[in-house]
Every structure is written in structure tokens, then in C-alpha cells.
Backbone as JSON, one array per atom type, in Angstrom:
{
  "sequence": "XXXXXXXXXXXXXXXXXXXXXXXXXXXXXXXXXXXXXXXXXXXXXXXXXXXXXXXXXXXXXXXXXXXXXXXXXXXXXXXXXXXXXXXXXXXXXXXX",
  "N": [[3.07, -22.93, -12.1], [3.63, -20.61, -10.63], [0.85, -19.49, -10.99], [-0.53, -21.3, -9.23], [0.7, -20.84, -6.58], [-0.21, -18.58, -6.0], [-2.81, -18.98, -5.77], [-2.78, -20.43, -3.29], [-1.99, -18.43, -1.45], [-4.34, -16.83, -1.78], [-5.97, -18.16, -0.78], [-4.83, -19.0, 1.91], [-5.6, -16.57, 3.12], [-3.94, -14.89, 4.58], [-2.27, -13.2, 2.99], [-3.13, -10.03, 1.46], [-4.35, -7.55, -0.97], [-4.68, -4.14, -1.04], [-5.89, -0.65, -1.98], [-5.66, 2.75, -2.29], [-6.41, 6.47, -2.29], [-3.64, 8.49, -2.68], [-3.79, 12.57, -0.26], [-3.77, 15.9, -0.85], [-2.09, 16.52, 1.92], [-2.16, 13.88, 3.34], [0.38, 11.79, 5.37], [2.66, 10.69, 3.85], [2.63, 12.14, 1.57], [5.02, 13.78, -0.4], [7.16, 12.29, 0.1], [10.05, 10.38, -0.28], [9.53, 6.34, -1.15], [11.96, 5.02, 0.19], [12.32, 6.53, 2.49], [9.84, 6.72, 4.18], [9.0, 4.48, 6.73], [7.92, 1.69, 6.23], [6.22, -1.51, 6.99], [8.51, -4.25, 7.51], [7.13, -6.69, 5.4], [5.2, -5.66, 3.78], [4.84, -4.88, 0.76], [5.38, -2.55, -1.72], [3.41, -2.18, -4.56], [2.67, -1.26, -6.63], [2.04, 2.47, -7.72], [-0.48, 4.44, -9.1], [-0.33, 7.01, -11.3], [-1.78, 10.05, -12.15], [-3.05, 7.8, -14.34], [-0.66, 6.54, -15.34], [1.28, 4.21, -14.94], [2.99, 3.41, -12.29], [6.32, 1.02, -11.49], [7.02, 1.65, -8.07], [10.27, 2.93, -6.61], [12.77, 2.83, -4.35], [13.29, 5.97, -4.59], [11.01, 7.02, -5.23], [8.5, 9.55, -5.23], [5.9, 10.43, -3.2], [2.76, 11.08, -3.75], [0.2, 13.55, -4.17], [-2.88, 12.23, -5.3], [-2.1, 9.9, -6.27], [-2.78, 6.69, -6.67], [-1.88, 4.1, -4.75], [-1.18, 0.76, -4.44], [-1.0, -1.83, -1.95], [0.68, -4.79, -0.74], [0.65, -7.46, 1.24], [0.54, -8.53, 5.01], [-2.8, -8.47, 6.15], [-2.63, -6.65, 8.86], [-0.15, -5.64, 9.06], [-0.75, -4.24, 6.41], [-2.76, -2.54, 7.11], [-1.11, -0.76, 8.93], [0.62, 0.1, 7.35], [-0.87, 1.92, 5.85], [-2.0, 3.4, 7.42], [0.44, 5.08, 8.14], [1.03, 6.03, 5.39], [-1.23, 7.32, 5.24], [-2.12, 8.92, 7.5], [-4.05, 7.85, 8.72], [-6.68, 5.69, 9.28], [-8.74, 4.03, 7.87], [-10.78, 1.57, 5.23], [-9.11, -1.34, 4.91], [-9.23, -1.09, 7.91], [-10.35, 0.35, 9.64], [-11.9, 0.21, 12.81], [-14.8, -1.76, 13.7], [-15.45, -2.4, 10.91]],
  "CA": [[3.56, -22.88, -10.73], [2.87, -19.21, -10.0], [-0.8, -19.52, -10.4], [-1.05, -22.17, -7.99], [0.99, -20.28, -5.33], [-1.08, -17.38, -6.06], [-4.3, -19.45, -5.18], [-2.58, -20.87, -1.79], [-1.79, -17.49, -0.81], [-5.81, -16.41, -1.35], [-6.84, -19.22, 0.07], [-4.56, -18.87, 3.4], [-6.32, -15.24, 3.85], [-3.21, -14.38, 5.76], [-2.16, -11.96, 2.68], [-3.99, -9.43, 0.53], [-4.06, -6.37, -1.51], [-5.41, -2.75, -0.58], [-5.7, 0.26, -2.61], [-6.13, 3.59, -2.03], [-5.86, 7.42, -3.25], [-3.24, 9.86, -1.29], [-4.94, 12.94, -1.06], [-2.99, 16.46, 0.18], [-2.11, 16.51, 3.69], [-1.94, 12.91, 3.8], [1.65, 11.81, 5.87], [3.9, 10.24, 2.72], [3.21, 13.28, 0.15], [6.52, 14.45, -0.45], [8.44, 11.77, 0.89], [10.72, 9.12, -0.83], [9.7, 5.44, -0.54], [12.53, 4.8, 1.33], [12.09, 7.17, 3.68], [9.12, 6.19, 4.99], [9.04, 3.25, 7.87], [6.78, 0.7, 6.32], [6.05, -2.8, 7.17], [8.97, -5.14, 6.28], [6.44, -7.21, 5.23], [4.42, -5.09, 3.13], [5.5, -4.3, -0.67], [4.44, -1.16, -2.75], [3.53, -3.06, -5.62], [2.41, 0.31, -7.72], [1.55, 3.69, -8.08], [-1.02, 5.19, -10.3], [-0.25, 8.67, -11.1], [-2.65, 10.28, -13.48], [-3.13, 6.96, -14.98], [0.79, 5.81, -16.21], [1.1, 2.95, -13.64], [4.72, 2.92, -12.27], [6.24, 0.17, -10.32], [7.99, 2.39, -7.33], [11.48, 2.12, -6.11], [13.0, 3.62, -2.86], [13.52, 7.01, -4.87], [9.74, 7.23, -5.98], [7.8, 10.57, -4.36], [4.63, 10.31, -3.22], [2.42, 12.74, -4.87], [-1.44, 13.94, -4.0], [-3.86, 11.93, -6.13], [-1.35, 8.74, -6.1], [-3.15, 5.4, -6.24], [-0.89, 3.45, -3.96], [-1.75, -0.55, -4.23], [-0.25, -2.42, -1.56], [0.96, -6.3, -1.17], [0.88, -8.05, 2.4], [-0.18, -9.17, 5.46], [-3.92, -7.47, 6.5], [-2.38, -6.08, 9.97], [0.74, -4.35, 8.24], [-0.94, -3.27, 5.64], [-3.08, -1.08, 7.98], [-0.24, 0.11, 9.66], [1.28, 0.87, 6.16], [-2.04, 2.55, 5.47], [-1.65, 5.03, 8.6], [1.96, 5.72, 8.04], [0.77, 6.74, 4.36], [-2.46, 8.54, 5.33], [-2.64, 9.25, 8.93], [-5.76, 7.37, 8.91], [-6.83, 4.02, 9.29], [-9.56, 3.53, 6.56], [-10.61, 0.38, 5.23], [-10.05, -2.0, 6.07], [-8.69, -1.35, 8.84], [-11.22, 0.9, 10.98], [-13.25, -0.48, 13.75], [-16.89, -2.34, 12.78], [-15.48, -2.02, 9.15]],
  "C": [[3.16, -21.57, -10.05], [1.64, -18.82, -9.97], [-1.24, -20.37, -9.43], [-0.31, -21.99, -6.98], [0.33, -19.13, -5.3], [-2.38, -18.08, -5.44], [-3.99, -19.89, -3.69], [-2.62, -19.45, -1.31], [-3.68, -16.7, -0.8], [-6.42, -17.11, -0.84], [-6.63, -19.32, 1.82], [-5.54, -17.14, 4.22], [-5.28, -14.51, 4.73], [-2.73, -13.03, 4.49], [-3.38, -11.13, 1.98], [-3.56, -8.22, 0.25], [-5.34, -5.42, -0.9], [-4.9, -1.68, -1.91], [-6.09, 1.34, -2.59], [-5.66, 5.15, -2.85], [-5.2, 8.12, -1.84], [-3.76, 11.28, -1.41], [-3.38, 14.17, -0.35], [-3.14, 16.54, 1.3], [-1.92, 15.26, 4.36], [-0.13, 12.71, 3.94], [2.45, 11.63, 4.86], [3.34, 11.07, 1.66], [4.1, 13.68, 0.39], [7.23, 13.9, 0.01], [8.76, 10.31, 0.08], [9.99, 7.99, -0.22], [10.09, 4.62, 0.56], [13.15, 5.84, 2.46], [11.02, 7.09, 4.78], [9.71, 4.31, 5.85], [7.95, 2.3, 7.54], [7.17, -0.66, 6.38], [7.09, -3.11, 6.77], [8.54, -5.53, 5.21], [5.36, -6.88, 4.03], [5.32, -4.44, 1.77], [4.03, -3.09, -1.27], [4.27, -1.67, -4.06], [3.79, -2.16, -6.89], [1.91, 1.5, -7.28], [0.86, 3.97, -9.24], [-0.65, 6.48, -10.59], [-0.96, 8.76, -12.57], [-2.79, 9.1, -14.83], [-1.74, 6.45, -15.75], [0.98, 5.26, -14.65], [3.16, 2.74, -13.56], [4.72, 1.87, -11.51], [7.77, 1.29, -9.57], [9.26, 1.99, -6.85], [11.73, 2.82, -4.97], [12.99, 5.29, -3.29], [12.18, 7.7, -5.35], [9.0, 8.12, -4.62], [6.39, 10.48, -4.4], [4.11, 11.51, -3.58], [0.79, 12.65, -4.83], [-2.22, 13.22, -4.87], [-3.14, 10.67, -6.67], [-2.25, 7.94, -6.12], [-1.9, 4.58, -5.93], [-1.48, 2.1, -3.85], [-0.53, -1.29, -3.39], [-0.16, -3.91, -1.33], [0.95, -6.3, 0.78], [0.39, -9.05, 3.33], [-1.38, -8.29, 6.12], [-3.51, -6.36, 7.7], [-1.33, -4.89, 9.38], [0.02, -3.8, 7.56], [-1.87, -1.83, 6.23], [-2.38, -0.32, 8.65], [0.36, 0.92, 8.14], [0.25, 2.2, 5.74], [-1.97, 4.29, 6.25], [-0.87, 5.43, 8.56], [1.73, 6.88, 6.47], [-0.01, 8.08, 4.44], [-2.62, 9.23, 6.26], [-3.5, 8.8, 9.33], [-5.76, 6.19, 8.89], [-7.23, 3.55, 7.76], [-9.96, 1.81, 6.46], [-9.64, -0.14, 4.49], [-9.79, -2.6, 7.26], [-9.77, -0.44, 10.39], [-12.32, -0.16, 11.66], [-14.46, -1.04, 13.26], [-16.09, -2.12, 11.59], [-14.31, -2.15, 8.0]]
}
């Protein structure tokens, strides 16, 4: 059952995953989960930190060199993206 709602959901194209590194200076270093304003819509699925893969909770600090993989819909997740980074990135910038 969960692999074949997993294939509707790649097949609708309405969600998808992103993944990126936080770097310093980007907006959510040093700030709780739930302190940031992200997406309803959008789940933090994981964090990498120096390779031990957590799954985050509202109390989880973002931290410079973070791989942050997120869950959603393509539009949030670029907003989640800029709230994280300050930046767009892909694949959310213009042409790209």
C-alpha cells in the first residue's frame, strides 16, 4: 500500500523532495525548527550533520554544513528554501 501511494504522489508531480547544504550566514543557523515559519505544508524530513542522519523535531538547531532534505509541495518548498537560506536556489531560481 505505501509503495503504491508513493508512486501516485511521483506521478501527480504536485510533491517532491529538495536537498541542500546550510552554509554560515545562511537565515535558520542557530534557530530551533520550531521557530522558524515554514510551509505548513512542507516537512523536514532530515538533517545530515557530519554524516549521523537525524530525523529533526521542533527543538533541533540548525547548524552550518547541515544537509536539510525537505518533503512537499515544489512552491513551498522554495519558500522553505529562502526562509532557510535567504536564497532561492534550485529549483526555485528563474530559467532554472
Amino acid at each position: 500500500q505505501l509503495l503504491a501511494d508513493h508512486s501516485i504522489l511521483r506521478k501527480e508531480r504536485k510533491n517532491d523532495f529538495i536537498e541542500f547544504r546550510l552554509k554560515r550566514g545562511h537565515k535558520g543557523v542557530g534557530y530551533p525548527l520550531r521557530a522558524l515559519s515554514l510551509p505548513r505544508q512542507v516537512n523536514v524530513v532530515s538533517v545530515d550533520r557530519g554524516g549521523e542522519l537525524l530525523i529533526p523535531k521542533g527543538d533541533t538547531i540548525f547548524q552550518a554544513g547541515d544537509i536539510v532534505t525537505l518533503f512537499g509541495r515544489r512552491e513551498q518548498l522554495c519558500e522553505a528554501r529562502k526562509i532557510l537560506t535567504g536564497e532561492p536556489g534550485p529549483p526555485c531560481r528563474e530559467n532554472g
